[in-house]
C-alpha positions as CSV (number, residue, x, y, z in Angstrom):
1,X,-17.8,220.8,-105.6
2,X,-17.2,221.3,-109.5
3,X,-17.7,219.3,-112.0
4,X,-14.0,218.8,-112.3
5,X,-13.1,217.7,-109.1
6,X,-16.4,215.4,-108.6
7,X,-14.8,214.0,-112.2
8,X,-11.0,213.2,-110.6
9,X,-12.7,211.9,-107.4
10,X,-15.3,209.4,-109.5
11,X,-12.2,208.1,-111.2
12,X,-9.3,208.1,-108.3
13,X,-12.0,205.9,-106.5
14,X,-13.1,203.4,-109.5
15,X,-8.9,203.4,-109.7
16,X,-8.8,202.1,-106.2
17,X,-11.9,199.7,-106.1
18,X,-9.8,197.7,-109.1
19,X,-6.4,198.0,-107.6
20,X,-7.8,196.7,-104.6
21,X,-9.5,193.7,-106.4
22,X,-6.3,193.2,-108.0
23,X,-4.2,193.0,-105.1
24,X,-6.9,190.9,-103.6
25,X,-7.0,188.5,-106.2
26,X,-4.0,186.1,-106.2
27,X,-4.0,184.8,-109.7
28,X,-4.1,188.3,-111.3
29,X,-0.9,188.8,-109.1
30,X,0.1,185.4,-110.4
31,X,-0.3,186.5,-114.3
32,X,1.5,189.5,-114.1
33,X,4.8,188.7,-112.4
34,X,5.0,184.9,-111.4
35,X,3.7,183.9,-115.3
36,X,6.4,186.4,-117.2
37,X,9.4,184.3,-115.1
38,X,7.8,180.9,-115.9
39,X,8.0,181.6,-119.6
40,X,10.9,183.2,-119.7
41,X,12.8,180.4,-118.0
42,X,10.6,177.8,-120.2
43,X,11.7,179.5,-123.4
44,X,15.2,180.9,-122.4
45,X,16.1,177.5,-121.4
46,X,14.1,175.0,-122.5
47,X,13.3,175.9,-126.8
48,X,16.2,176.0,-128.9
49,X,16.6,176.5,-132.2
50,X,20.0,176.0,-132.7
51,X,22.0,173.4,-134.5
52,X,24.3,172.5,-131.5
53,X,26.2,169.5,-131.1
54,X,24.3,167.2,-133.2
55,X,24.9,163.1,-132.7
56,X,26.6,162.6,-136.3
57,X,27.8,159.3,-137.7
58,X,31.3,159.2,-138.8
59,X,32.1,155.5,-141.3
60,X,35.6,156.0,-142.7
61,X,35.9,152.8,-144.8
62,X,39.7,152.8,-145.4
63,X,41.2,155.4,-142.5
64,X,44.3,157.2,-143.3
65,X,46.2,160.4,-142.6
66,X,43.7,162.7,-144.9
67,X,40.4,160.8,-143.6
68,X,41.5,161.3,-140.2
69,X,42.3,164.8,-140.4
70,X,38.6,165.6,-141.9
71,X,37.5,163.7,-138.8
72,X,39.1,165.9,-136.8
73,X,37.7,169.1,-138.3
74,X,34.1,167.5,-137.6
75,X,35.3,166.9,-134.0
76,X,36.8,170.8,-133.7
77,X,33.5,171.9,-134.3
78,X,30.7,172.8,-131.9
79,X,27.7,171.9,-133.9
80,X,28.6,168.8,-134.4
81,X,29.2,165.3,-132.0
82,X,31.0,162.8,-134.4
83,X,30.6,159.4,-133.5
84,X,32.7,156.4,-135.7
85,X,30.9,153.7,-137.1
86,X,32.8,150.4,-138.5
87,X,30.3,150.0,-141.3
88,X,27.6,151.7,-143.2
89,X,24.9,149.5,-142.4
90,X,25.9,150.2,-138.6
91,X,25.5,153.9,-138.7
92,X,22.0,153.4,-140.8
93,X,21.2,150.9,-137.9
94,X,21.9,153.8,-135.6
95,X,20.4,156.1,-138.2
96,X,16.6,154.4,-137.9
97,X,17.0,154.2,-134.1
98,X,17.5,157.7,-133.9
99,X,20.8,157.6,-132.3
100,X,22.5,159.5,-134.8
101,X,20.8,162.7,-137.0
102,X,23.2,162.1,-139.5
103,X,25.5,160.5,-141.5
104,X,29.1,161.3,-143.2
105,X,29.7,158.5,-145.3
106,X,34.0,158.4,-146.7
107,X,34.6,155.6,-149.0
108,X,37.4,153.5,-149.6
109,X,38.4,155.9,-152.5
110,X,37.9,158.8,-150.4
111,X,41.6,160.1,-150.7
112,X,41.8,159.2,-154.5
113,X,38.7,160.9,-155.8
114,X,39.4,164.2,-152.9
115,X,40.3,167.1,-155.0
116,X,39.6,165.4,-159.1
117,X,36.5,167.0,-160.7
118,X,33.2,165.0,-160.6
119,X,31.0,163.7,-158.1
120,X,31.8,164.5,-154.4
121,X,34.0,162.3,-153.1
122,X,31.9,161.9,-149.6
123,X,28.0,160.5,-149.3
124,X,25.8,162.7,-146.9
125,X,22.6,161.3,-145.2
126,X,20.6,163.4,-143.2
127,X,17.4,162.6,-141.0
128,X,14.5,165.6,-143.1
129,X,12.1,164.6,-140.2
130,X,13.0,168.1,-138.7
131,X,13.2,170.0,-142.5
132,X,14.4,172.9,-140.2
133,X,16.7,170.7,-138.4
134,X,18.0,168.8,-141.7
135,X,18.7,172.2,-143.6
136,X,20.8,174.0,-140.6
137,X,22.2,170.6,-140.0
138,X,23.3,170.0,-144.0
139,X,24.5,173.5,-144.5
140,X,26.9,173.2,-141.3
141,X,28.2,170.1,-142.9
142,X,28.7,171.9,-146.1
143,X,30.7,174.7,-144.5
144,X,33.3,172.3,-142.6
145,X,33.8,170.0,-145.6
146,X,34.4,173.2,-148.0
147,X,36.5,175.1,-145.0
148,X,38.5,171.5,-144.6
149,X,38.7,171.1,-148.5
150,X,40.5,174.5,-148.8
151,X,42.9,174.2,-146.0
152,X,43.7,170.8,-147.4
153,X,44.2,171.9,-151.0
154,X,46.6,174.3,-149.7
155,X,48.5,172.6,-147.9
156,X,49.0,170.1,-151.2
157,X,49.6,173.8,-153.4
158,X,46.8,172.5,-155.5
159,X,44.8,175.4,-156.8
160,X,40.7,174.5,-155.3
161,X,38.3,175.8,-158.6
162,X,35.0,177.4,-156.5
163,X,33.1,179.3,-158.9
164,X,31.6,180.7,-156.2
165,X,32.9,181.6,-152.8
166,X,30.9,183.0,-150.2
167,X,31.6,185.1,-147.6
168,X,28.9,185.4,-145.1
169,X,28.6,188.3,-142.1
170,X,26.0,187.6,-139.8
171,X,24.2,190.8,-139.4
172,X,22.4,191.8,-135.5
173,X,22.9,188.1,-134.3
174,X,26.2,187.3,-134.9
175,X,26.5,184.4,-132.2
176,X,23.2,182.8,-134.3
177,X,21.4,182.2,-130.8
178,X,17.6,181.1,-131.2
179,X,17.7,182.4,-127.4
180,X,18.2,186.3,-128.6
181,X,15.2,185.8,-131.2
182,X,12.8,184.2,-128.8
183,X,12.9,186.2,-125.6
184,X,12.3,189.0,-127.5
185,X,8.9,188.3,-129.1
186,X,8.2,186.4,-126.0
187,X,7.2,189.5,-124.7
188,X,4.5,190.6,-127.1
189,X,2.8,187.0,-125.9
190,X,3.4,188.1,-122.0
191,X,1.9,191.1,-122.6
192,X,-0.8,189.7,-124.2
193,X,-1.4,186.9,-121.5
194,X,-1.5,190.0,-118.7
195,X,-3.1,192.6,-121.4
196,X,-6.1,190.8,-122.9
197,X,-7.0,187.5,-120.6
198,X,-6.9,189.4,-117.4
199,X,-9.2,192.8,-118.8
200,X,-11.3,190.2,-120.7
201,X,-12.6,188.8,-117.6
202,X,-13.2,191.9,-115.6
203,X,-16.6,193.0,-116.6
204,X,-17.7,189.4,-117.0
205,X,-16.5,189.4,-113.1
206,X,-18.6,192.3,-112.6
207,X,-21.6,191.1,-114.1
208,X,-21.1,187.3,-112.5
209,X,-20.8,188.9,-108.9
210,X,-23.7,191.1,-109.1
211,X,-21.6,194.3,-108.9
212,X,-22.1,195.6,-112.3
213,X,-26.0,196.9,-111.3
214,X,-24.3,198.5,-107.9
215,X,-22.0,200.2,-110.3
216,X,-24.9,201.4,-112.7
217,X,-26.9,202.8,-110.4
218,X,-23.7,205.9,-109.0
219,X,-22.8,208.4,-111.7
220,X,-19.8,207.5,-112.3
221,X,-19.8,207.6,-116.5
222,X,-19.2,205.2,-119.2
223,X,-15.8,206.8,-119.9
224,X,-14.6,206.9,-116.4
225,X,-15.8,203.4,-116.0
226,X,-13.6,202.0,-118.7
227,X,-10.7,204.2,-117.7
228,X,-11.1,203.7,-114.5
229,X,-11.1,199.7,-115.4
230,X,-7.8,199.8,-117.4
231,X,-5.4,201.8,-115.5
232,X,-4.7,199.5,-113.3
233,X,-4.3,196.7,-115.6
234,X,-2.0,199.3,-117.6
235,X,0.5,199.9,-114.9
236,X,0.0,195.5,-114.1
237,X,0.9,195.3,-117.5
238,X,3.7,197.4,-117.5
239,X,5.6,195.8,-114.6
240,X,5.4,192.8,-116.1
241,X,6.8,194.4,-119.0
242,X,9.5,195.5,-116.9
243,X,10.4,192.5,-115.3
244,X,10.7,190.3,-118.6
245,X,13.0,193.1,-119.8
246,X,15.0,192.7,-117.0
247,X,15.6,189.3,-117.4
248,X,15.9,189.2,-121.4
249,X,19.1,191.6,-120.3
250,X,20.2,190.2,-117.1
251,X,19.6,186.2,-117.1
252,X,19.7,185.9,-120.9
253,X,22.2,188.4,-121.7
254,X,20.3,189.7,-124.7
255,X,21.4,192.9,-126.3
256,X,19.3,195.9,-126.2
257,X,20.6,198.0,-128.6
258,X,17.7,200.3,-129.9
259,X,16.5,202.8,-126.8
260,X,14.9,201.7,-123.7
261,X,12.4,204.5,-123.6
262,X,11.5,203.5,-127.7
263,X,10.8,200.4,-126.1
264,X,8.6,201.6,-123.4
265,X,6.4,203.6,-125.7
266,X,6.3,200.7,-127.6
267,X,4.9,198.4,-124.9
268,X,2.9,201.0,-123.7
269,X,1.2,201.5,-127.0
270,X,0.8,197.8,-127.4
271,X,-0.4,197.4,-124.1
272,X,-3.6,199.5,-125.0
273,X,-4.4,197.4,-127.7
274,X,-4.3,194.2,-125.6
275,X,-6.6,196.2,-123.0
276,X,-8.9,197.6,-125.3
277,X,-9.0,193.8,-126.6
278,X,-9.8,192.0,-123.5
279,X,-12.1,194.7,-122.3
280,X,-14.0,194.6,-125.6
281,X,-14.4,190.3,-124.5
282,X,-15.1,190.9,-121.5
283,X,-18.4,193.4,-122.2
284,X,-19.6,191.4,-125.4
285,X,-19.1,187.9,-123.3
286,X,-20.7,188.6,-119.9
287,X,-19.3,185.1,-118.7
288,X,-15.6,184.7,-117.0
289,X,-15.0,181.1,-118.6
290,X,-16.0,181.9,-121.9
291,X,-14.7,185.6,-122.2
292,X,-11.2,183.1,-121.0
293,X,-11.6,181.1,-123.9
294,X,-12.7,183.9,-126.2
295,X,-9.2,185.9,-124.9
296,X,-7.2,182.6,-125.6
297,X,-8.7,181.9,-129.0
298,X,-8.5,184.7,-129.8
299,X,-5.6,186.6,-128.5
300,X,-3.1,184.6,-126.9
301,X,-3.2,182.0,-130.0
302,X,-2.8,184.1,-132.9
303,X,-0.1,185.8,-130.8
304,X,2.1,182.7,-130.4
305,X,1.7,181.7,-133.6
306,X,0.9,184.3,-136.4
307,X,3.2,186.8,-135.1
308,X,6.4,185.6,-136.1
309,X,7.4,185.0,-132.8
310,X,8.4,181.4,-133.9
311,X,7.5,181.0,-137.3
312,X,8.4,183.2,-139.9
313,X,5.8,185.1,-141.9
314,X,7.5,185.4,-145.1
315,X,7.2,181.3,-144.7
316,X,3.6,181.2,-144.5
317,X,1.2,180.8,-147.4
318,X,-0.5,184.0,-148.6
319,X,-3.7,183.9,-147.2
320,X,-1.8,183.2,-143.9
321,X,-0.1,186.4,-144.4
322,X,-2.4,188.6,-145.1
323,X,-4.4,187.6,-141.6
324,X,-1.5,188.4,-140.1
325,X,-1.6,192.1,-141.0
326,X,-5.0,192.0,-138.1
327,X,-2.9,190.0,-135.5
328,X,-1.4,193.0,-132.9
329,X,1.1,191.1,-131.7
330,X,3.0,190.9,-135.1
331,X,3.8,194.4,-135.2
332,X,5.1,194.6,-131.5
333,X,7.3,191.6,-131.8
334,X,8.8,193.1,-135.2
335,X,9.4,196.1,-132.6
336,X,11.3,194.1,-130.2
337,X,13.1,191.9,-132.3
338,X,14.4,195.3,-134.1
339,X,15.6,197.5,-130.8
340,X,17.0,194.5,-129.4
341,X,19.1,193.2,-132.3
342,X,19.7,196.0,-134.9
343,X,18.7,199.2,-132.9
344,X,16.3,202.3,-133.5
345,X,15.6,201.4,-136.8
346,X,13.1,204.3,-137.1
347,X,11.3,203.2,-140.7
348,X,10.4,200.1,-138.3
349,X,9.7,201.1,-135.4
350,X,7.4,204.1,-136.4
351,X,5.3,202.0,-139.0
352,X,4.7,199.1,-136.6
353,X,3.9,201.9,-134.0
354,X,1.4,203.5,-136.4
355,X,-0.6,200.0,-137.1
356,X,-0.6,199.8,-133.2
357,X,-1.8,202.9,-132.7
358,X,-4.6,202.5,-135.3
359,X,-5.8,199.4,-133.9
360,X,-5.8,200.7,-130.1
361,X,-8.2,203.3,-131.1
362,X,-10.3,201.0,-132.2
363,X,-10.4,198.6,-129.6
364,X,-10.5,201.0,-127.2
365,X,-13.1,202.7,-129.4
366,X,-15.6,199.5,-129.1
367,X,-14.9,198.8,-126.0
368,X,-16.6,202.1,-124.8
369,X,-19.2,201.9,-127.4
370,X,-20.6,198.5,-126.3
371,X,-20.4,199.5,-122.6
372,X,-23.5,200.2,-121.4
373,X,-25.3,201.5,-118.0
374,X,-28.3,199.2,-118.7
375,X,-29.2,195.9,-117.8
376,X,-30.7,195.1,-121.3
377,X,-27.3,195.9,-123.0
């Protein structure tokens, strides 16, 4: 037999020990396709962003035809649930109890003061607990007081001075669904979850069970050790990938307008990091529970939180910023979040694929350096 084929054979059966261990393992299973559909449903239904019908306190002091019809353009609107209130001092009752996340105040020269220059003619009291809440929330009230304050000065022919008007076009998420943002970037932390917690505990395993000094002592090689450890996690990693696609499209009815196969190179590439990552934990920790917590610390956190998956970089401090640059995960989600909403943006795509690429050599690259065929290493 030559070198060659003792080579493929070495490696086609280190491929089958892990499949094997995988398939024999429930919570890898688990992980890779029962974790993905947790989340998805989790974040897909349960996390919202959006501004959407929000309890807001009406208190018209003297009602008439004009009050009533700026009432009504509250109550056409789907952000907003007005509620009427007799008094002020009932609606700030309902205010500190939480009842209410708002207030539209119209006083009893509401109709007087509507369209004469000065201060606004309506009082606006919103709760900042939530600044990101409070800011959506105030600039949805702005846009159906100006839209109403239009349509009513035209219907008086009185000319409206704006010195500015706006226009906005919402650009990629039109509908202005938090669901079609999330899902998205969701999978980078999937990924990560199946990527770097389950690789960063397969050495340790080895080492733990005793196996690791069976393993030294065939010839199998370093290299076809490590590659013979990550494929299967690869192609784990890749159904899962899969799967959460299929429902970002098919139960969340998000777009995917770049390419699918962009996408697939994409994951694949990122899905080498997040090997080379937990494989890299997994030989320096030589524990299961604390390569877990290493993985989590260090992996699956700054993944949910640096990568601008929920929070947006450009928000963050500067220091914050610049960590994020070592953080994987930011550069896949940018990925997603572009094919899905605007398309094969290639500037994007390629740079963010070029970082990844970088830091999968070396992960990968450390990984094989610090795996040894010695007790001692």
């Amino acid at each position: 037999m030559n070198a060659m084929a003792a080579k493929r054979m070495r490696l086609r059966g280190m491929i089958r020990k892990e499949s094997l261990q995988i398939l024999r393992d429930p919570s890898s299973i688990a992980i890779a396709f029962v974790m993905p559909v947790v989340l998805l449903l989790l974040f897909g239904y349960g996390v919202s962003l959006d501004a959407r019908h929000v309890p807001l306190a009406m208190v018209v002091e003297q009602p008439d035809a004009t009050s009533a019809s700026l009432i009504g353009a509250f109550q056409r609107s789907e952000f907003f649930d007005p509620r009427p209130y007799a008094s002020i001092q009932a609606a700030q009752q309902a205010f500190d109890l939480r009842e209410v996340f708002g207030i539209v105040w119209l006083r009893n020269d509401f109709s007087r003061r509507l369209l004469s220059s000065g201060e606004a003619p309506i009082g606006v009291i919103v709760n900042g607990v939530d600044a990101n809440q409070a800011r959506i929330t105030e600039g949805y009230i702005q846009g159906v007081w100006q839209a109403w304050l239009a349509s009513y000065a035209r219907e008086q022919g009185v000319e409206l001075k704006i010195p500015v008007r706006l226009e906005p076009r919402i650009w990629f998420n039109a509908a202005v669904r938090s669901r079609d943002f999330l899902v998205p970037g969701l999978i980078a932390v999937i990924m990560t979850l199946i990527g770097a917690m389950l690789t960063s505990m397969v050495v340790a395993r080895e080492w733990e069970r005793g196996t690791m000094e069976a393993l030294m002592v065939t010839p199998i090689r370093i290299g076809e050790l490590v590659i013979g450890k990550l494929v299967p996690y690869f192609v784990l990693g890749m159904g899962g990938m899969l799967l959460s696609v299929a429902m970002a499209l098919w139960q969340f009815d998000v777009p995917l307008r770049g390419s699918f196969w962009a996408l697939s190179a994409a994951s694949a590439l990122f899905m080498l990091v997040a090997l080379g990552m937990g494989l890299l934990i997994s030989v320096v920790a030589k524990n299961q529970f604390v390569a877990g917590q290493v993985s989590i610390v260090i992996t699956f956190l700054p993944a949910f939180i640096l990568s601008g998956f929920i929070f947006e970089i450009s928000s963050m401090p500067e220091p914050i910023r610049v960590i994020t640059h070592l953080v994987p995960a930011r550069y896949f989600v940018a990925i997603l979040q572009t094919l899905f909403l605007a398309g094969d943006i290639w500037p994007i795509v390629l740079a963010n694929c070029g970082a990844l690429a970088i830091m999968a050599l070396i992960f990968l690259g450390l990984a094989r350096r610090k795996t040894h065929k010695r007790l001692d290493a």
